[in-house]
matplotlib code that plots the C-alpha trace (Angstrom):
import matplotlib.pyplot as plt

x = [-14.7, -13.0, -9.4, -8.7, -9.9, -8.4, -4.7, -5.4, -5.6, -2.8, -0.8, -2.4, -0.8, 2.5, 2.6, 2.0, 4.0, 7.0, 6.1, 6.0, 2.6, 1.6, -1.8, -2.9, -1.6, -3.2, -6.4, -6.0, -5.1, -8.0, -10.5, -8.5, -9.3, -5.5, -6.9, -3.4, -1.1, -3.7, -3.3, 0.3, 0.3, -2.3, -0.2, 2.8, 1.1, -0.2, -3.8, -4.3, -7.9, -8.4, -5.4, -7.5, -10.5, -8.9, -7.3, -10.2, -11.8, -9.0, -9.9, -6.2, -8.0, -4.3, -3.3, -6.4, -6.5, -2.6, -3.5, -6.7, -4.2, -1.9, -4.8, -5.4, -8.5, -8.3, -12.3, -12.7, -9.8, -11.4, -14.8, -12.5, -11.6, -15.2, -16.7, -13.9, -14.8, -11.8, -12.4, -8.8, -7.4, -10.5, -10.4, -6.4, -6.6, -9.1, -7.5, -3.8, -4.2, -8.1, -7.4, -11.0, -10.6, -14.0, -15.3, -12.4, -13.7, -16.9, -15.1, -13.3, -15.8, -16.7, -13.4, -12.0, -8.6, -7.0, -3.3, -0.9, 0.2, -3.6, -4.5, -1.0, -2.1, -5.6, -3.7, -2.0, -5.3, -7.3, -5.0, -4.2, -7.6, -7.2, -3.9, -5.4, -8.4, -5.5, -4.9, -1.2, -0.3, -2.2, -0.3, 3.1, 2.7, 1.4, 4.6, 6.9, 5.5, 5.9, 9.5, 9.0, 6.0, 7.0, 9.0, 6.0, 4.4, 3.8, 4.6, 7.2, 4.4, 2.8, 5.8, 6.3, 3.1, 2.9, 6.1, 4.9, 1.8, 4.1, 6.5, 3.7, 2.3, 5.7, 5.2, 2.3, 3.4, 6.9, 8.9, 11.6, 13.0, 9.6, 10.0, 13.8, 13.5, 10.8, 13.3, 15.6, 13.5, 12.2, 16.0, 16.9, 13.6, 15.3, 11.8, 12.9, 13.1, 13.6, 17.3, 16.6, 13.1, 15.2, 18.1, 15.9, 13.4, 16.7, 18.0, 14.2, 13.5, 17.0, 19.4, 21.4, 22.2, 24.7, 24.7, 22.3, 23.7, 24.6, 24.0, 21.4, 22.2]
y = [17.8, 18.6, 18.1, 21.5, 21.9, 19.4, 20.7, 23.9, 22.6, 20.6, 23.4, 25.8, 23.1, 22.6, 26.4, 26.3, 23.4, 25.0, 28.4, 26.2, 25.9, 22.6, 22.7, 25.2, 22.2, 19.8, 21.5, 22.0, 18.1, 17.3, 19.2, 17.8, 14.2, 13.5, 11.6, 10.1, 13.4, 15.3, 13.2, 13.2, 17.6, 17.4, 15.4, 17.6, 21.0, 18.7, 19.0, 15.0, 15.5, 16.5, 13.9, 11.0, 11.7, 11.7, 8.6, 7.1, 8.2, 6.6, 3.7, 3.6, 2.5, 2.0, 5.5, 7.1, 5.1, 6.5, 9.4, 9.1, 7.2, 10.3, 12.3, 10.8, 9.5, 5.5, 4.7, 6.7, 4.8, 1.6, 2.2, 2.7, -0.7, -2.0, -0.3, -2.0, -5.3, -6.0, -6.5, -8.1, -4.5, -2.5, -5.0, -4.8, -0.8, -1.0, -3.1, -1.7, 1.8, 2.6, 0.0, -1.1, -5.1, -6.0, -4.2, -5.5, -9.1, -8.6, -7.7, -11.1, -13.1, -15.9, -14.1, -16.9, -16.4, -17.4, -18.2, -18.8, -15.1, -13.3, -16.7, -15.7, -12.3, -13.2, -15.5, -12.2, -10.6, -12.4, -12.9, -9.8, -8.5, -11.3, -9.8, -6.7, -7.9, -8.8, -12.6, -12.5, -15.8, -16.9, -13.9, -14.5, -18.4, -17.2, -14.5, -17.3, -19.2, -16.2, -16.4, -20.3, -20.0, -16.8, -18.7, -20.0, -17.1, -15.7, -12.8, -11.0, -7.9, -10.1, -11.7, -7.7, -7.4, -10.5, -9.4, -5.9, -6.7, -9.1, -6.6, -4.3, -6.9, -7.9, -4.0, -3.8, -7.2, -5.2, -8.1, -6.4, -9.8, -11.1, -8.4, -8.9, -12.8, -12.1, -9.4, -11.5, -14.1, -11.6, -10.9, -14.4, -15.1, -12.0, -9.8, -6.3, -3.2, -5.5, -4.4, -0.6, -1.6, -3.4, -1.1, 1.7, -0.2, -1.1, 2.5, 3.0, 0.2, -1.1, 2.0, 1.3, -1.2, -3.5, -7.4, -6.2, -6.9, -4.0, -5.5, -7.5, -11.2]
z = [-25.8, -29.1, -30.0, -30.2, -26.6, -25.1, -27.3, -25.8, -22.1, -22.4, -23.5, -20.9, -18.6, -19.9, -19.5, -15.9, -14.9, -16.5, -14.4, -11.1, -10.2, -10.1, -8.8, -12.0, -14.6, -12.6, -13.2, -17.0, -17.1, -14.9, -17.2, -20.1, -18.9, -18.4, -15.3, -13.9, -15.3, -13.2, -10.2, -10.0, -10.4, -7.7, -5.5, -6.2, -5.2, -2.0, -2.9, -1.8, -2.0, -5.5, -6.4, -5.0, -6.9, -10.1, -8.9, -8.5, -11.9, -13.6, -12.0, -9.4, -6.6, -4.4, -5.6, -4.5, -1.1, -0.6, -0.6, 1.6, 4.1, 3.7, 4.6, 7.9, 6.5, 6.5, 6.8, 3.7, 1.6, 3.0, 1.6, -1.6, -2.0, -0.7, -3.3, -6.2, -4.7, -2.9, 0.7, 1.8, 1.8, 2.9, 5.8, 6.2, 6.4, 8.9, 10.8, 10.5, 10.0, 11.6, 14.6, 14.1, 14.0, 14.1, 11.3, 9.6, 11.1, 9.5, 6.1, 6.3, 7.3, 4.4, 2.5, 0.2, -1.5, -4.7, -5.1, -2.4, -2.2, -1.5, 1.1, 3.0, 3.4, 4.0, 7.3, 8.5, 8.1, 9.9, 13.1, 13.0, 13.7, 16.4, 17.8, 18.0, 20.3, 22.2, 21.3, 19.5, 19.9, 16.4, 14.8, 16.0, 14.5, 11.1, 10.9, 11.8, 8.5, 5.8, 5.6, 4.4, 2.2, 0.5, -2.3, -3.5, -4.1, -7.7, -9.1, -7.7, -7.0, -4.5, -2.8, -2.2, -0.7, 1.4, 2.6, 3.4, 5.4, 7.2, 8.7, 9.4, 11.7, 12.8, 13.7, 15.2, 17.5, 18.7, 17.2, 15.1, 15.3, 13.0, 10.9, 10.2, 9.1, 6.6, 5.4, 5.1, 3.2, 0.3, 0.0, -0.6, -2.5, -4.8, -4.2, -6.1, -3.8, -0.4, 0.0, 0.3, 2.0, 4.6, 5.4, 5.4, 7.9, 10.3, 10.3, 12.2, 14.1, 15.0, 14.8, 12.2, 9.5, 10.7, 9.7, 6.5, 3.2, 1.2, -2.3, -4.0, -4.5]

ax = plt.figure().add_subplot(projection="3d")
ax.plot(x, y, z, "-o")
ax.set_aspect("equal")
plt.show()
């Protein structure tokens, strides 16, 4: 595509983003091969579908499978990270959000993990497909560790998402009590965004947000 083309487009879409129609621009952008500015238009006019293709073609395999999950569609954002290589969170979606633990079994199954972060959540994985087979008991022990071991996990991105998968499980187990000390550990281990994750989580599960701190440390 020329440059004069592709100038064209992108005016075409500033054009239509500043006359409110978000899906129009998204289009333009798409064509223009403004992959993630398309995405984001596409997932302000609600057109998910057409958001998590581009997604995909820019090679944001979590956006794409966000929008999938926000879809109602968790096989299909599964197969999403099978087919990137990364079978710890096609397994973890199937698990958590397509309650199928055995072909999230068979996903694990021979599933080494590098770094102390991805072999925690590999634990909750695992015993988790367990607790949903109805054995907990595995579960509830490997929960119980996170808040200890989540110091010495590196970087910061994954302490969040160890921390994450740990509260949904805490979820799934009905133990808001789980769930509140790994909160509690990401907010002493200083894990960016836990404050507003927690209070906002407590407003939910507990009714309010008495006892949580109100500032980062």
């Amino acid at each position: 595509m020329s440059q004069e083309r592709r100038h064209l487009l992108a005016q075409a879409a500033l054009c239509f983003e500043q006359a409110g129609q978000p899906g129009a621009a998204a289009r333009c952008r798409d064509k223009a091969g403004e992959l993630a500015a398309a995405a984001e238009l596409y997932q302000l006019a609600g057109e998910l579908t057409k958001a998590a293709d581009c997604w995909q073609r820019a090679g944001r395999t979590d956006a794409a499978a966000s929008c999938l999950l926000a879809l109602g569609r968790p096989q299909d954002a599964a197969q999403l990270w099978v087919d990137a290589g990364d079978r710890l969170e096609a397994a973890w979606i199937l698990a958590m959000d397509a309650a199928q633990p055995q072909r999230a079994h068979r996903l694990l199954a021979g599933l080494t993990a590098a770094g102390p972060g991805e072999q925690q959540r590999l634990r909750i994985a695992r015993t988790l497909c367990m607790a949903l087979e109805r054995q907990p008991d595995q579960l509830v022990t490997v929960l119980d560790r996170v808040g200890d071991e989540l110091a010495d996990v590196t970087p910061a991105s994954e302490q969040a998402r160890v921390a994450q998968w740990a509260v949904q499980a805490a979820g799934m187990l009905r133990r808001p009590d789980l769930a509140a000390r790994i909160f509690a550990a990401a907010y002493l281990c200083r894990v960016p965004g836990t404050l507003s994750r927690w209070r906002t989580w407590a407003a939910g599960a507990l009714g309010g947000t008495a006892g949580i701190p109100e500032r980062e440390l």
